[in-house]
N, C-alpha and C positions, 0 to 999 in steps of 0.2 A: 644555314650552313655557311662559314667564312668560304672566303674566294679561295685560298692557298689549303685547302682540306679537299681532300681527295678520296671516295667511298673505298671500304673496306674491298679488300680483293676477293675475288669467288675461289679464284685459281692460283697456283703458285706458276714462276717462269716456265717450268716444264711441263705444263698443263695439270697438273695435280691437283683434285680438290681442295679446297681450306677450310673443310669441314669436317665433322665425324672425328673418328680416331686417327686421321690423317691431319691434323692438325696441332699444334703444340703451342699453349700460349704460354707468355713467363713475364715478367715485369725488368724492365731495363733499367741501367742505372739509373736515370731521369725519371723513374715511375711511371713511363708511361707500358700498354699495353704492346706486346712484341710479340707476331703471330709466325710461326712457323712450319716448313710441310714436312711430317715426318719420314713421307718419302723421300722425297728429296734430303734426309739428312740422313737416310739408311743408305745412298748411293754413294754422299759424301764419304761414310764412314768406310764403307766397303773399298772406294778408289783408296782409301790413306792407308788401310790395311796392306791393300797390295803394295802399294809404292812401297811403304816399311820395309816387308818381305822380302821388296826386291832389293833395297838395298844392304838390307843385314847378311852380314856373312854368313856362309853354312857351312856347319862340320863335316871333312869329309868322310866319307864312309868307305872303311877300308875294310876288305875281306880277311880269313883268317890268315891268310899266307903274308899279307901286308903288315897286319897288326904283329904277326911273328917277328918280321924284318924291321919295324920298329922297334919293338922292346929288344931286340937283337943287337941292337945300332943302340941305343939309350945303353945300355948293360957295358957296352966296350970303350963307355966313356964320348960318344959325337955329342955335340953341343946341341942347345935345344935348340939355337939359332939354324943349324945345320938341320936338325931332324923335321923343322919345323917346314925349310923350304925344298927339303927332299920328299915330303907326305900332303904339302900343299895344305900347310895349316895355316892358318890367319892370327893366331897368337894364344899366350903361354895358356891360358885356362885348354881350350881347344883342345890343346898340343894335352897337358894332365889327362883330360878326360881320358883320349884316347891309348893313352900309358895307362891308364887305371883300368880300361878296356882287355889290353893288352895282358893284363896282369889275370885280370879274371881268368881270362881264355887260355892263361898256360897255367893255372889252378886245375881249373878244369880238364885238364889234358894230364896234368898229374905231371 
């Protein structure tokens, strides 16, 4: 065994096997063998899920008495710029849905 060769790990940093189906090998660009803990990449993947989530804006959810007073307000001519920071929309897709929402909901009301 060379001096600078280090034996294969039993464990991953978080104590995780590196064996069984808990384990993930793949070849890296250089060809060599690249062993990794699938736990530890189902954690990774879960925290970046959340961060995403937390960062992406969300629609907001307006009841039928709000969705009325929007398409009420769109109909008399307010800007979408206006309608948009009067209902706390984040932008123009957003703002459509919730017009198209709108629209349903006074179909339905007839």
């Amino acid at each position: 065994m060379a001096a600078n060769h280090r034996p294969a790990a039993t464990h991953c940093l978080r104590g995780h096997p590196l064996s069984g189906d808990n384990i993930k090998v793949r070849l890296d660009r250089s060809g060599y063998l690249q062993r990794s803990c699938v736990a530890c990449r189902a954690i990774r993947d879960a925290a970046k899920k959340e961060e995403v989530a937390a960062l992406t804006p969300r629609r907001p959810q307006l009841d039928e008495k709000q969705l009325r007073r929007l398409l009420d307000a769109h109909e008399d001519g307010v800007s979408k710029t206006d309608l948009s920071e009067r209902f706390g929309v984040s932008n123009h897709a957003e703002l459509c849905a919730l017009l198209d929402e709108a629209r349903m909901l006074a179909r339905r009301a007839g």
